[in-house]
CHARMM-style PDB file with segment names, atoms N, HN, CA, C and O in Angstrom:
ATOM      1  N   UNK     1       2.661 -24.557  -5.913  1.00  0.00      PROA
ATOM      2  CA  UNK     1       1.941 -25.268  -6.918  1.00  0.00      PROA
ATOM      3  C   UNK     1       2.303 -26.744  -6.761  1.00  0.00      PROA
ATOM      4  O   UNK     1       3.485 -27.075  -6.668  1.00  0.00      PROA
ATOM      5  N   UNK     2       1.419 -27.541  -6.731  1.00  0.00      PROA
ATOM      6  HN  UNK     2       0.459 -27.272  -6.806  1.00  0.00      PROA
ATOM      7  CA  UNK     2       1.413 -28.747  -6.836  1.00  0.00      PROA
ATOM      8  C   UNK     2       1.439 -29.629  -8.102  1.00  0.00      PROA
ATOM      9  O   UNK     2       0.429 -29.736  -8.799  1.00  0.00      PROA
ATOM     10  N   UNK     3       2.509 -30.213  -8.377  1.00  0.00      PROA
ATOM     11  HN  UNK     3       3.328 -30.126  -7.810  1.00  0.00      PROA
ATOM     12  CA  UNK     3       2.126 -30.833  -9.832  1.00  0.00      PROA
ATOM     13  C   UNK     3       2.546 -32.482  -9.944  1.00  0.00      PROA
ATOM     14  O   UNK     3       3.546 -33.105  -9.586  1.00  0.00      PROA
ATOM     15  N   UNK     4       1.536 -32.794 -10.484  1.00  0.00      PROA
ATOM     16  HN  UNK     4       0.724 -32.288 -10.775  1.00  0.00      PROA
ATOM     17  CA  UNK     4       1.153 -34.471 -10.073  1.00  0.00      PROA
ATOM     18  C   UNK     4       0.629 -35.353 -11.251  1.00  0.00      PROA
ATOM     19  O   UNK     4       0.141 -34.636 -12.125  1.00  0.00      PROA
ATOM     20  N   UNK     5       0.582 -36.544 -11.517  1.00  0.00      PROA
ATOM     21  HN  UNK     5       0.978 -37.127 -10.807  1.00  0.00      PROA
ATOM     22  CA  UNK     5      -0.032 -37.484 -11.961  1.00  0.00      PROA
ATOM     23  C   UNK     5      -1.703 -37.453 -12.599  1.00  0.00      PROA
ATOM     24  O   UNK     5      -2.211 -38.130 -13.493  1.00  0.00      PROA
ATOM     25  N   UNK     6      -2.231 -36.464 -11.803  1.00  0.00      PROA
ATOM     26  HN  UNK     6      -1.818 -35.914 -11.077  1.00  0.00      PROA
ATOM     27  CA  UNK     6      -3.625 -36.374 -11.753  1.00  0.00      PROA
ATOM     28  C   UNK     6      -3.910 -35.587 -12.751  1.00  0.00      PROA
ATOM     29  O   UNK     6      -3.131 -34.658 -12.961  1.00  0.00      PROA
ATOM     30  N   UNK     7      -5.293 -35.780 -13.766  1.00  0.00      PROA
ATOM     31  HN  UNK     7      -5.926 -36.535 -13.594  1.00  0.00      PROA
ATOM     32  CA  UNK     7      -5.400 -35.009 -14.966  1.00  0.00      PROA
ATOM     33  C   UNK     7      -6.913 -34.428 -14.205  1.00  0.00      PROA
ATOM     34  O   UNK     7      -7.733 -35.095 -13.575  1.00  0.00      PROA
ATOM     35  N   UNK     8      -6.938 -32.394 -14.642  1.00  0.00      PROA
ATOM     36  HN  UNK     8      -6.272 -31.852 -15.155  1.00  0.00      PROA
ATOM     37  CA  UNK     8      -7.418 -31.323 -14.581  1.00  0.00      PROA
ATOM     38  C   UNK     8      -8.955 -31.962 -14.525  1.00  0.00      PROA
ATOM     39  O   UNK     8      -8.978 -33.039 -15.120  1.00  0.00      PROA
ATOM     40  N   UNK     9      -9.737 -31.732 -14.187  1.00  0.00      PROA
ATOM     41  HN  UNK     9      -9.718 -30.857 -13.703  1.00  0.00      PROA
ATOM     42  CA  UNK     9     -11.111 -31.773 -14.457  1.00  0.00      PROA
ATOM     43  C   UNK     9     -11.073 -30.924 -15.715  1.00  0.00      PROA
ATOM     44  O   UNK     9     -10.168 -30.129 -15.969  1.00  0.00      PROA
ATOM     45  N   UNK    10     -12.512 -31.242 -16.760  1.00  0.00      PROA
ATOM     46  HN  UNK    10     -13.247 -31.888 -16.554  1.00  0.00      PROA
ATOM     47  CA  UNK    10     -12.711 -30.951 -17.606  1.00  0.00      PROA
ATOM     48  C   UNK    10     -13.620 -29.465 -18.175  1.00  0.00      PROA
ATOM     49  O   UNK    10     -13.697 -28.794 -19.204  1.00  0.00      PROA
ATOM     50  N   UNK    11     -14.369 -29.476 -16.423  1.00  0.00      PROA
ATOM     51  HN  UNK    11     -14.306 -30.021 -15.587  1.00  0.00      PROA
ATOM     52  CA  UNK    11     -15.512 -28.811 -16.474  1.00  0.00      PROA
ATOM     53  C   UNK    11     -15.263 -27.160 -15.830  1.00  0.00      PROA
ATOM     54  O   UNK    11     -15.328 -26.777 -14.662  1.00  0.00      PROA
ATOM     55  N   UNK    12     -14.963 -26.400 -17.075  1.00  0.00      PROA
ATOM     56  HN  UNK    12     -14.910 -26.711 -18.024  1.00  0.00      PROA
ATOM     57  CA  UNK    12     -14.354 -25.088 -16.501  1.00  0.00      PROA
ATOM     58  C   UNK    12     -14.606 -24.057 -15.037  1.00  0.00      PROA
ATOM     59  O   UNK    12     -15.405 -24.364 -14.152  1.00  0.00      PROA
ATOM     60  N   UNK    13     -14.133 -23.364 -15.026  1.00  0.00      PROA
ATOM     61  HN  UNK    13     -13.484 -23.114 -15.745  1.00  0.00      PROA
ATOM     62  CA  UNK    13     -14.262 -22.677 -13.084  1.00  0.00      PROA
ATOM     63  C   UNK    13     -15.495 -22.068 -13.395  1.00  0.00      PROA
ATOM     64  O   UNK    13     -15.713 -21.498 -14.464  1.00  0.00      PROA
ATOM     65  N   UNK    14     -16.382 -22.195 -12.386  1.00  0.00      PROA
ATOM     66  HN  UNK    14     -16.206 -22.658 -11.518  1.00  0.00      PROA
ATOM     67  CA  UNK    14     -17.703 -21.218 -12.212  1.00  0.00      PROA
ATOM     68  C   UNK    14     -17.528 -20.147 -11.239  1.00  0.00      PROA
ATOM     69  O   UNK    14     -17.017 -20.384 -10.145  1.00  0.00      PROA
ATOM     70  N   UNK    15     -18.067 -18.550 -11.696  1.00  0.00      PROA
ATOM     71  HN  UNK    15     -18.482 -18.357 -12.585  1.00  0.00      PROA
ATOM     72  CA  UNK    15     -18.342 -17.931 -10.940  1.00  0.00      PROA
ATOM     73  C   UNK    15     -19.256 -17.232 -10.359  1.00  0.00      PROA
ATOM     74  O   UNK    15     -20.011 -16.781 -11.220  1.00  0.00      PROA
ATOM     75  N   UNK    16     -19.675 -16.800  -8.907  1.00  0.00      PROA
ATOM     76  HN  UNK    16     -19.061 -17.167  -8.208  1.00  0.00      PROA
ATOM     77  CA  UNK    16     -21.223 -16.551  -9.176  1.00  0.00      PROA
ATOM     78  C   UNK    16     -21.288 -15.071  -9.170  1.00  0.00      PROA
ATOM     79  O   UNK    16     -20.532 -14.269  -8.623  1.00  0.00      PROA
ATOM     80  N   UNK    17     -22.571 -14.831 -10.043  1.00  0.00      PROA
ATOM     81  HN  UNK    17     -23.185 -15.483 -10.487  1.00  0.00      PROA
ATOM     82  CA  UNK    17     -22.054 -13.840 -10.428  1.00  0.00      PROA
ATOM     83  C   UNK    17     -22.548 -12.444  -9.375  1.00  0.00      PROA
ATOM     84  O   UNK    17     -23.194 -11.507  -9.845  1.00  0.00      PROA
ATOM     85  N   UNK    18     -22.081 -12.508  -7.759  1.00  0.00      PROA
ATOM     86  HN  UNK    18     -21.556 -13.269  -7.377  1.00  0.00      PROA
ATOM     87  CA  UNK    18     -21.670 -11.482  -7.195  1.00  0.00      PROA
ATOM     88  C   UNK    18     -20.073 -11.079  -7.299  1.00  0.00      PROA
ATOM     89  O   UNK    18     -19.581  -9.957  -7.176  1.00  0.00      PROA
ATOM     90  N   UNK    19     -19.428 -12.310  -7.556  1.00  0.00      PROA
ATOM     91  HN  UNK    19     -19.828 -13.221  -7.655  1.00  0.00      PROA
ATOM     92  CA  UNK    19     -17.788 -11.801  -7.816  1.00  0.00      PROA
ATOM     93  C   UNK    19     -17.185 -11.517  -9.053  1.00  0.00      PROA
ATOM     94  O   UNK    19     -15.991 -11.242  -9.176  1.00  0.00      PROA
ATOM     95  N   UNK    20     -18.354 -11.609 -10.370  1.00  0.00      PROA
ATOM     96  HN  UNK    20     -19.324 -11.833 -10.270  1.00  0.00      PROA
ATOM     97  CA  UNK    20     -17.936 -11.362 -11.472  1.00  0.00      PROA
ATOM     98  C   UNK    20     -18.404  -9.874 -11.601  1.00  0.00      PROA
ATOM     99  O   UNK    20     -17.975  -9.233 -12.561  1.00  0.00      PROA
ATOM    100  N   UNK    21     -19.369  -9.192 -10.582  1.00  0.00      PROA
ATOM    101  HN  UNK    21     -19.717  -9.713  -9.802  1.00  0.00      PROA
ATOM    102  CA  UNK    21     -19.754  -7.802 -10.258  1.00  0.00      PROA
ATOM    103  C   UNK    21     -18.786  -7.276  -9.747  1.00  0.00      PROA
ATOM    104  O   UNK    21     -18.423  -6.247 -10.317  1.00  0.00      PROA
ATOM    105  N   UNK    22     -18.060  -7.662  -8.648  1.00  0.00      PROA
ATOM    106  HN  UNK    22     -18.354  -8.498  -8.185  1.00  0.00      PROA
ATOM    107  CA  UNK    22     -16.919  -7.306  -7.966  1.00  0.00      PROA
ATOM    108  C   UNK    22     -15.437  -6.713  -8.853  1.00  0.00      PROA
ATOM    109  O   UNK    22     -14.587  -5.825  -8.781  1.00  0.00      PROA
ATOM    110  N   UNK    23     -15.806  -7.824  -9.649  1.00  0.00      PROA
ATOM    111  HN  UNK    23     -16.496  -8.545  -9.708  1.00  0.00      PROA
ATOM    112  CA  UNK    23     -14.001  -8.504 -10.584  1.00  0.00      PROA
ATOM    113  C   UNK    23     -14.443  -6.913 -11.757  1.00  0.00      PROA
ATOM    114  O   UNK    23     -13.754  -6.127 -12.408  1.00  0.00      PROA
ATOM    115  N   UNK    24     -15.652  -7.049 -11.558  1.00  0.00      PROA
ATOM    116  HN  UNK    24     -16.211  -7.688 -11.029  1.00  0.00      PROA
ATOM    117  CA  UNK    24     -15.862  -6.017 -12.688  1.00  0.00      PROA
ATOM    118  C   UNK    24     -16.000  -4.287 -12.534  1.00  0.00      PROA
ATOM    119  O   UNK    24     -15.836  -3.440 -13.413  1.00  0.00      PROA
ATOM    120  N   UNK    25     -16.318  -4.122 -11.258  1.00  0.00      PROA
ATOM    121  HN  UNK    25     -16.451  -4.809 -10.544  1.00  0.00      PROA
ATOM    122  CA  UNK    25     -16.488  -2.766 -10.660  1.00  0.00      PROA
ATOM    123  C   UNK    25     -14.741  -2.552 -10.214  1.00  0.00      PROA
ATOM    124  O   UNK    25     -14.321  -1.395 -10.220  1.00  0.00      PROA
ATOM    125  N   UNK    26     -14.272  -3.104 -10.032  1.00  0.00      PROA
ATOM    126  HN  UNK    26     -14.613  -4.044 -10.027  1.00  0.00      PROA
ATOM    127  CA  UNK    26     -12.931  -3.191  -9.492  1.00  0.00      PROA
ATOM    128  C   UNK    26     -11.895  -3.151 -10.707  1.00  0.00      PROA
ATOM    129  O   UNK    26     -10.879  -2.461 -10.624  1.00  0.00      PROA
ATOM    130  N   UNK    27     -12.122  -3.747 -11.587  1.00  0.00      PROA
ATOM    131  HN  UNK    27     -12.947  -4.308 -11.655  1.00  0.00      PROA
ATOM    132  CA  UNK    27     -11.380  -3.280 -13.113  1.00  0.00      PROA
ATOM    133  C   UNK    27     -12.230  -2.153 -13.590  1.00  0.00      PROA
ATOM    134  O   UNK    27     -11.361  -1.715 -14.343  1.00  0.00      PROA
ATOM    135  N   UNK    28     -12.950  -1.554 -13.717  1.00  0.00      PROA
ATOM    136  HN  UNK    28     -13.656  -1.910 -13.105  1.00  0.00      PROA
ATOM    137  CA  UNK    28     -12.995  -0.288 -14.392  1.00  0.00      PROA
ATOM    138  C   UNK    28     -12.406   0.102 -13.349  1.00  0.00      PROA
ATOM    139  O   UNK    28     -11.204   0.255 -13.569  1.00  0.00      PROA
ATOM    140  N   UNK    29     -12.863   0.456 -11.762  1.00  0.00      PROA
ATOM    141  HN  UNK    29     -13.839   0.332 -11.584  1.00  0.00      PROA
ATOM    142  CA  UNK    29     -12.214   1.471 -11.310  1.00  0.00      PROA
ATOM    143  C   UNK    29     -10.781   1.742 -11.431  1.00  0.00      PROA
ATOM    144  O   UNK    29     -10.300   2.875 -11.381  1.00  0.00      PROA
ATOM    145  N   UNK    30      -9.872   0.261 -11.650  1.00  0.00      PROA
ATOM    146  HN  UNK    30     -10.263  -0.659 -11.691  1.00  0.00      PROA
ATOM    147  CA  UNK    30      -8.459   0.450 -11.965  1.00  0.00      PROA
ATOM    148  C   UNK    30      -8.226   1.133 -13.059  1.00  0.00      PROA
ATOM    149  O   UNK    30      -7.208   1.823 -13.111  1.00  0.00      PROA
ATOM    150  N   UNK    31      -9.164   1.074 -14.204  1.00  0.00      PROA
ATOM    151  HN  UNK    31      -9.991   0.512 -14.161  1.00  0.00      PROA
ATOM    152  CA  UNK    31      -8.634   1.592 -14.923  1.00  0.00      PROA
ATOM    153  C   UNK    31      -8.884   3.049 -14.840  1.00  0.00      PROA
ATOM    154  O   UNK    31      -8.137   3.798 -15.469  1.00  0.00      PROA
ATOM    155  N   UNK    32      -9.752   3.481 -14.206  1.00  0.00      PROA
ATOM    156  HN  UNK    32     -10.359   2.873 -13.695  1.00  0.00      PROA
ATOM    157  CA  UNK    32     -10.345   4.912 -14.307  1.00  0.00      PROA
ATOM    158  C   UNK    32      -9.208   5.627 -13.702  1.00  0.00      PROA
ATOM    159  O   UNK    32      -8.667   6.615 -14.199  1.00  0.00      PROA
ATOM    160  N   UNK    33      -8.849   4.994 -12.472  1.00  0.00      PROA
ATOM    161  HN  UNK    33      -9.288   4.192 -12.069  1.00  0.00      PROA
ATOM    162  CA  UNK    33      -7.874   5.350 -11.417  1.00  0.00      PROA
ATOM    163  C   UNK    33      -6.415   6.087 -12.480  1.00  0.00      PROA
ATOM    164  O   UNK    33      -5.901   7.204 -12.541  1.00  0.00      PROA
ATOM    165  N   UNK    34      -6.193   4.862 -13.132  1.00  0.00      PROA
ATOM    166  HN  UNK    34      -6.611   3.955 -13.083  1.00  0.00      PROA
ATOM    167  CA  UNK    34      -5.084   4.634 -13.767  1.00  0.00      PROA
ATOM    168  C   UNK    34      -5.040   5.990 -15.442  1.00  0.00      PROA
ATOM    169  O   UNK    34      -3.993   6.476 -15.871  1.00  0.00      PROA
ATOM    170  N   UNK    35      -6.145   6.212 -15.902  1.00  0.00      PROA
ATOM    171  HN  UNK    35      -6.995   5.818 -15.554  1.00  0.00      PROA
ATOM    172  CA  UNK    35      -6.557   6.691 -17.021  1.00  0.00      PROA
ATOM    173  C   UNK    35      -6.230   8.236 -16.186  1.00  0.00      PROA
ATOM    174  O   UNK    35      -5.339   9.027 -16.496  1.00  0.00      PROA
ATOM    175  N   UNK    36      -7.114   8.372 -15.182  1.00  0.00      PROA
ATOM    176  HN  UNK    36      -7.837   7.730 -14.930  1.00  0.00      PROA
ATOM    177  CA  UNK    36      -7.288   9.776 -14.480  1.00  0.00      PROA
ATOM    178  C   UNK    36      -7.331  10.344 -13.335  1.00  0.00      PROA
ATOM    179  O   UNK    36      -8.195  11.096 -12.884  1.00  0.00      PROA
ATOM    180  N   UNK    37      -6.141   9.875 -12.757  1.00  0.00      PROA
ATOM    181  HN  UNK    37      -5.440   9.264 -13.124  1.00  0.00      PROA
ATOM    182  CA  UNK    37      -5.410   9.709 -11.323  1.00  0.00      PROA
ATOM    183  C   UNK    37      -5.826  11.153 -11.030  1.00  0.00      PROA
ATOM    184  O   UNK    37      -5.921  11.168  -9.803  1.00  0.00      PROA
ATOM    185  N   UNK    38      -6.062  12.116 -11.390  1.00  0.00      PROA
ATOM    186  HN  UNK    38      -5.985  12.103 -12.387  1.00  0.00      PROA
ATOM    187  CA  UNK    38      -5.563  13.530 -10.678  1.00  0.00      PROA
ATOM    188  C   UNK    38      -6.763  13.539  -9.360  1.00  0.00      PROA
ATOM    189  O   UNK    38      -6.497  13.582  -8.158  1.00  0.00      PROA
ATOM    190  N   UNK    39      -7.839  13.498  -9.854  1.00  0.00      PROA
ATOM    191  HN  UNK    39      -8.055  13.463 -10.830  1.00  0.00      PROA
ATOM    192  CA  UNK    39      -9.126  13.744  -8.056  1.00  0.00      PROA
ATOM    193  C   UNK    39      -8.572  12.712  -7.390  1.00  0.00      PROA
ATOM    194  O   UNK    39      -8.794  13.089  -6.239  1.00  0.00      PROA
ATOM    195  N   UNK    40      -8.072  11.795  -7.293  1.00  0.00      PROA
ATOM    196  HN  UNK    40      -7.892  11.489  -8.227  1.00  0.00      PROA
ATOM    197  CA  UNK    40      -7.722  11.101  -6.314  1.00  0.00      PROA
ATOM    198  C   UNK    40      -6.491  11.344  -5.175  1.00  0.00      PROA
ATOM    199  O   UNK    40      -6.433  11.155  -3.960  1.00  0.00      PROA
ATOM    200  N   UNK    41      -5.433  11.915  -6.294  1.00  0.00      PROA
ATOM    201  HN  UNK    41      -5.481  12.068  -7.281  1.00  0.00      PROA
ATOM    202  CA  UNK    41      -4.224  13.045  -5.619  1.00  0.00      PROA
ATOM    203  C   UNK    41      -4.604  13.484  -5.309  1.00  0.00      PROA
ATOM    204  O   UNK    41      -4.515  13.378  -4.085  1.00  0.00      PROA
ATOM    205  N   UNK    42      -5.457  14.475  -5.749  1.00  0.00      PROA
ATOM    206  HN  UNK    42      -5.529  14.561  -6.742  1.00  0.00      PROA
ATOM    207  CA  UNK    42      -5.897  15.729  -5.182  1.00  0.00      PROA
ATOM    208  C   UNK    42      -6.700  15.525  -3.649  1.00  0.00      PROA
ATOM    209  O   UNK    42      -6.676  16.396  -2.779  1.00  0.00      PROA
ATOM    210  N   UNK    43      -7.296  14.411  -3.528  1.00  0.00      PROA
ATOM    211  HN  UNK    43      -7.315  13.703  -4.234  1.00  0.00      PROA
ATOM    212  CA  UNK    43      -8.284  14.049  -2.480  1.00  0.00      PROA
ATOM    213  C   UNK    43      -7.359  13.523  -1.395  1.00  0.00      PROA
ATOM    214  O   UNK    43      -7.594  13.746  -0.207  1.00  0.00      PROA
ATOM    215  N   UNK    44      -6.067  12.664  -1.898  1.00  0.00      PROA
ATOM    216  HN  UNK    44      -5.876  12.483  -2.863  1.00  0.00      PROA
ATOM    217  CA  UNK    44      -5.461  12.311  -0.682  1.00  0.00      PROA
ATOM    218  C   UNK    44      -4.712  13.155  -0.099  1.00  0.00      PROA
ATOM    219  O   UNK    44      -4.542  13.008   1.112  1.00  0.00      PROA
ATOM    220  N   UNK    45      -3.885  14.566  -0.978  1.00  0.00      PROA
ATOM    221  HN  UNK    45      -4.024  14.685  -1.961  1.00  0.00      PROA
ATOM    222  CA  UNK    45      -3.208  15.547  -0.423  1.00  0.00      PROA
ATOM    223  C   UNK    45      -4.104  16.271   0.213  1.00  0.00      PROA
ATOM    224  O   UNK    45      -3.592  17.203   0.833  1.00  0.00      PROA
ATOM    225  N   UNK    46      -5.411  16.184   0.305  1.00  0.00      PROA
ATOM    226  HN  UNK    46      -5.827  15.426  -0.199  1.00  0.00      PROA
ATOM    227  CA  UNK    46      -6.619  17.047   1.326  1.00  0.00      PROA
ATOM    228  C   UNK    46      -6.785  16.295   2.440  1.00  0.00      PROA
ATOM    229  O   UNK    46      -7.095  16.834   3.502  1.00  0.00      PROA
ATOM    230  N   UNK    47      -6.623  15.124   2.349  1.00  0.00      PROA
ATOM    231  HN  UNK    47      -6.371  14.686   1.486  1.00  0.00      PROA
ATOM    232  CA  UNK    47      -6.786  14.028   3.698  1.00  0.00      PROA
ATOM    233  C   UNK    47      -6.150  13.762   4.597  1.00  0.00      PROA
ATOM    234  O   UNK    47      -6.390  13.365   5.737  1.00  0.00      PROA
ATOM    235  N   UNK    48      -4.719  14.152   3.678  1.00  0.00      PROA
ATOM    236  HN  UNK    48      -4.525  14.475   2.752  1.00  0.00      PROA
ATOM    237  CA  UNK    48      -3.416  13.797   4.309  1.00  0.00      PROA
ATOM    238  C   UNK    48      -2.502  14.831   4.345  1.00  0.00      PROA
ATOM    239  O   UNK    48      -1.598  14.688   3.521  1.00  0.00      PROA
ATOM    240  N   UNK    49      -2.430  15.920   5.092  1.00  0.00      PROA
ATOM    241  HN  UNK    49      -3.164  16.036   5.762  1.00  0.00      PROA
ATOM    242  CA  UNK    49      -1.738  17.257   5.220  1.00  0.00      PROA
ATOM    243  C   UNK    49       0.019  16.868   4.640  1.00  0.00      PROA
ATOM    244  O   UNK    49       0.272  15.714   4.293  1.00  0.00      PROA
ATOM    245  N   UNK    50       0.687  17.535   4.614  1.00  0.00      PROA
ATOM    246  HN  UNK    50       0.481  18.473   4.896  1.00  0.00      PROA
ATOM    247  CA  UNK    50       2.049  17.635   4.497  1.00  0.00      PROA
ATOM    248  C   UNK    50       2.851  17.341   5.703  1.00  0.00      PROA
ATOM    249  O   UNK    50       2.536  18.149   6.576  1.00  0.00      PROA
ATOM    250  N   UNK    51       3.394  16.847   5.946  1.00  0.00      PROA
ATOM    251  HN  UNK    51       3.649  16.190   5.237  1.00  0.00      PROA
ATOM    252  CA  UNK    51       4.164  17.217   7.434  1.00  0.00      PROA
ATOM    253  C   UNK    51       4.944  18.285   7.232  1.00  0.00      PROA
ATOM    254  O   UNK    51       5.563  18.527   6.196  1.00  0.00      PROA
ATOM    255  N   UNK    52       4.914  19.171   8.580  1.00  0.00      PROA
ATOM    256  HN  UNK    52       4.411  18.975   9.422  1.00  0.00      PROA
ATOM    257  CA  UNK    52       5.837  20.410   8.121  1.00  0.00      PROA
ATOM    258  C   UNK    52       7.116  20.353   8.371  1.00  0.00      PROA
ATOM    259  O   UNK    52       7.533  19.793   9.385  1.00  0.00      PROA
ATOM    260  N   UNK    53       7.902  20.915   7.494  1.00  0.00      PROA
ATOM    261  HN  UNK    53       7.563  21.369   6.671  1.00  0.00      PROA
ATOM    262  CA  UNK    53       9.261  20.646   7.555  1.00  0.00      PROA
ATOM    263  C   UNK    53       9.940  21.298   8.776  1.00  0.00      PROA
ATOM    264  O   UNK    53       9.758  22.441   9.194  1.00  0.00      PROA
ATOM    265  N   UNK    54      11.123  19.923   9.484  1.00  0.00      PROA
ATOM    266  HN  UNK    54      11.271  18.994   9.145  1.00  0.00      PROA
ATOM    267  CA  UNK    54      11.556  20.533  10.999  1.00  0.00      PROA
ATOM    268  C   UNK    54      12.733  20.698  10.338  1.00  0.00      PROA
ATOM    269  O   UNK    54      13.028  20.265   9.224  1.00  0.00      PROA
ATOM    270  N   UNK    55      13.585  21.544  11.310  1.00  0.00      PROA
ATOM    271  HN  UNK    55      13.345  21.896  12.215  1.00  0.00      PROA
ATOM    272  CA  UNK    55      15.237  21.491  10.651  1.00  0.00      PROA
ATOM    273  C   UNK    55      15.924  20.658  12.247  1.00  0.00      PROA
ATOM    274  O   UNK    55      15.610  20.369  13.401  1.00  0.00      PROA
ATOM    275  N   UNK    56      16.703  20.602  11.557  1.00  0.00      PROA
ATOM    276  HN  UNK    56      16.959  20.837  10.619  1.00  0.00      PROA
ATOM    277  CA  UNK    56      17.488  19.420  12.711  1.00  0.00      PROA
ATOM    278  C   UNK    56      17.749  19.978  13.768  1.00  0.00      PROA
ATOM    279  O   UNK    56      17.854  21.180  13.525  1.00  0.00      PROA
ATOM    280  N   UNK    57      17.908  19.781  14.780  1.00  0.00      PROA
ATOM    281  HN  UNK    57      17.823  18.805  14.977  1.00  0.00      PROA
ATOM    282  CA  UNK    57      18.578  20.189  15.669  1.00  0.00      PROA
ATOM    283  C   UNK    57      19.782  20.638  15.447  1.00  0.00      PROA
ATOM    284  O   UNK    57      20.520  19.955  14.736  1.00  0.00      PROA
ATOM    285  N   UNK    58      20.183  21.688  15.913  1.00  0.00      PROA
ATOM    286  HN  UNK    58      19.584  22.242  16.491  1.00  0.00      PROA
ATOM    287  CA  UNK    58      21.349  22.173  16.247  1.00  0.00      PROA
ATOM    288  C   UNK    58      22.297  21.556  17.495  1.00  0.00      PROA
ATOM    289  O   UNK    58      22.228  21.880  18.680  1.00  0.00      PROA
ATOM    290  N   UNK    59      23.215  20.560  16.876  1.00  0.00      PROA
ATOM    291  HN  UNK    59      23.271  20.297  15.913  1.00  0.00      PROA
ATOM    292  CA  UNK    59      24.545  20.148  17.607  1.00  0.00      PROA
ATOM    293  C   UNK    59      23.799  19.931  19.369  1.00  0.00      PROA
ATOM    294  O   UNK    59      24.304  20.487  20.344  1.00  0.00      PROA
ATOM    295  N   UNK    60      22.854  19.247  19.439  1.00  0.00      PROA
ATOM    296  HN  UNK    60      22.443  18.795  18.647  1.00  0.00      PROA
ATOM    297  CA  UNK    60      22.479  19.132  20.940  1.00  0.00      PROA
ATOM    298  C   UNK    60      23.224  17.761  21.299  1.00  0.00      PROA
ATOM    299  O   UNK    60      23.620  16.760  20.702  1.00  0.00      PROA
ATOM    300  N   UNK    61      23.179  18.560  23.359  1.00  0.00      PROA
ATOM    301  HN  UNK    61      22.857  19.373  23.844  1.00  0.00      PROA
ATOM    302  CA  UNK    61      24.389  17.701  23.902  1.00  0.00      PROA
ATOM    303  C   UNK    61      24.041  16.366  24.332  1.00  0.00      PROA
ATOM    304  O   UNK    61      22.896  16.202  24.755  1.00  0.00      PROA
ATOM    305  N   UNK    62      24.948  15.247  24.288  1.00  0.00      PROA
ATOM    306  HN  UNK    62      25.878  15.380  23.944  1.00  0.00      PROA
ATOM    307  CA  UNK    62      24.254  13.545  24.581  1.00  0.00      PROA
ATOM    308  C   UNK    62      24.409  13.824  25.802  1.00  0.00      PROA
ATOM    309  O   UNK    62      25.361  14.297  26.422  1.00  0.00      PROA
ATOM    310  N   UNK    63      22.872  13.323  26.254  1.00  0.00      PROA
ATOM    311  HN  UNK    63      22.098  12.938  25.750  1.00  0.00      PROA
ATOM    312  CA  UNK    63      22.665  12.969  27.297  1.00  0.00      PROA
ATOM    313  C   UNK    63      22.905  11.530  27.447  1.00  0.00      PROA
ATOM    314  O   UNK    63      22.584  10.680  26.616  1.00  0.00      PROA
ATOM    315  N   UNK    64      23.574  11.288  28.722  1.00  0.00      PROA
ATOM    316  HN  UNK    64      23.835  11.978  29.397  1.00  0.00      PROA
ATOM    317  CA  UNK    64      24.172   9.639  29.062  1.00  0.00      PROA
ATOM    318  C   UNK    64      24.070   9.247  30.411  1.00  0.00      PROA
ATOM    319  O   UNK    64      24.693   9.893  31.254  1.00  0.00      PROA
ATOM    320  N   UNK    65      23.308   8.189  30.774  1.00  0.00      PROA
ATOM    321  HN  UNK    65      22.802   7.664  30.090  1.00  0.00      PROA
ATOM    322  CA  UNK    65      23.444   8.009  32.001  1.00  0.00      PROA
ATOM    323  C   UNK    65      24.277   7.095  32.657  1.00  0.00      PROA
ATOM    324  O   UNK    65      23.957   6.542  33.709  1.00  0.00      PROA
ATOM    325  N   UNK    66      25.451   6.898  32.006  1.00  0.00      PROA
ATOM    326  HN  UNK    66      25.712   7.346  31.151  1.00  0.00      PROA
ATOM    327  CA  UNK    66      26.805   6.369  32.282  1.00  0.00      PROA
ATOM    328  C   UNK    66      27.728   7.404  32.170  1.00  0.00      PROA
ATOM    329  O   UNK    66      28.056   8.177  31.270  1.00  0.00      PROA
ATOM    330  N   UNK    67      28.187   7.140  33.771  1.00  0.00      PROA
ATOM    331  HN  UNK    67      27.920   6.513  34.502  1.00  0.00      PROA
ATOM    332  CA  UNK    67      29.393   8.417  33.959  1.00  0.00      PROA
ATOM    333  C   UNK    67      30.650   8.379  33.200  1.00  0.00      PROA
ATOM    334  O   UNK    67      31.102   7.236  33.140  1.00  0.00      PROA
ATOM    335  N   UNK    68      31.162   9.024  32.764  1.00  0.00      PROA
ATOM    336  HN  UNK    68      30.795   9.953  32.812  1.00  0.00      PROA
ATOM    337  CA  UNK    68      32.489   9.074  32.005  1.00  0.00      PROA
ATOM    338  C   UNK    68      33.943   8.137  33.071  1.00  0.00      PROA
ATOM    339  O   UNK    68      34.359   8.393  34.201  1.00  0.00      PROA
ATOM    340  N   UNK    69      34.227   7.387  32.391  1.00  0.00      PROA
ATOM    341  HN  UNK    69      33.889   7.178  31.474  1.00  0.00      PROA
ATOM    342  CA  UNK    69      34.838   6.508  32.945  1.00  0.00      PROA
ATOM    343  C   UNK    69      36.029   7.486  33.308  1.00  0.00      PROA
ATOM    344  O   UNK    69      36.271   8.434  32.562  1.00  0.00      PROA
ATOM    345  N   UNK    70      36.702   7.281  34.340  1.00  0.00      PROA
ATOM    346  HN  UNK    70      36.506   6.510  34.947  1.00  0.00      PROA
ATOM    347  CA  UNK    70      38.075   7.784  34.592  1.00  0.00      PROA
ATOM    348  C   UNK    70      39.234   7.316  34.394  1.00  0.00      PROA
ATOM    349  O   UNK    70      39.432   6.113  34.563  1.00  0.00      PROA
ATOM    350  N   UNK    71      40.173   8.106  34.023  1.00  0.00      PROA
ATOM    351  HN  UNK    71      40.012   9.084  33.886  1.00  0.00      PROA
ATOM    352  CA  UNK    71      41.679   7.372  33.770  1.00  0.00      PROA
ATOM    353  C   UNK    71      42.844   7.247  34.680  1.00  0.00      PROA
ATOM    354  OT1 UNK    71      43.863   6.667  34.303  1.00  0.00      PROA
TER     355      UNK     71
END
């Protein structure tokens, strides 16, 4: 933010009104979203599978391609 000497214009912000359609389809949907989240869970757990659960490996051996130093 810039703050300076200079006084605001007087003449309030215009918008045209394709972005006050926008500003406005975009707040209900937040709120709809927000009011009644469940089809949307429901739609992304259909979109987006689970990953299936791995179990770890069992104690596997390091592979190294530096030889064991000798003493």
């Amino acid at each position: 933010m810039y703050l300076g000497d200079r006084v605001a214009d007087a003449e309030p912000l215009t918008m045209s009104p394709a972005l006050r359609t926008a500003l406005a389809v975009a707040l209900v949907g937040i709120l709809f979203i927000g009011v009644y989240p469940q089809p949307f869970i429901a739609l992304a757990q259909k979109l987006i599978p689970a990953a299936p659960a791995v179990a770890p490996a069992a104690a596997a051996p390091v592979v190294s391609d530096n030889p064991p130093a000798s003493q």
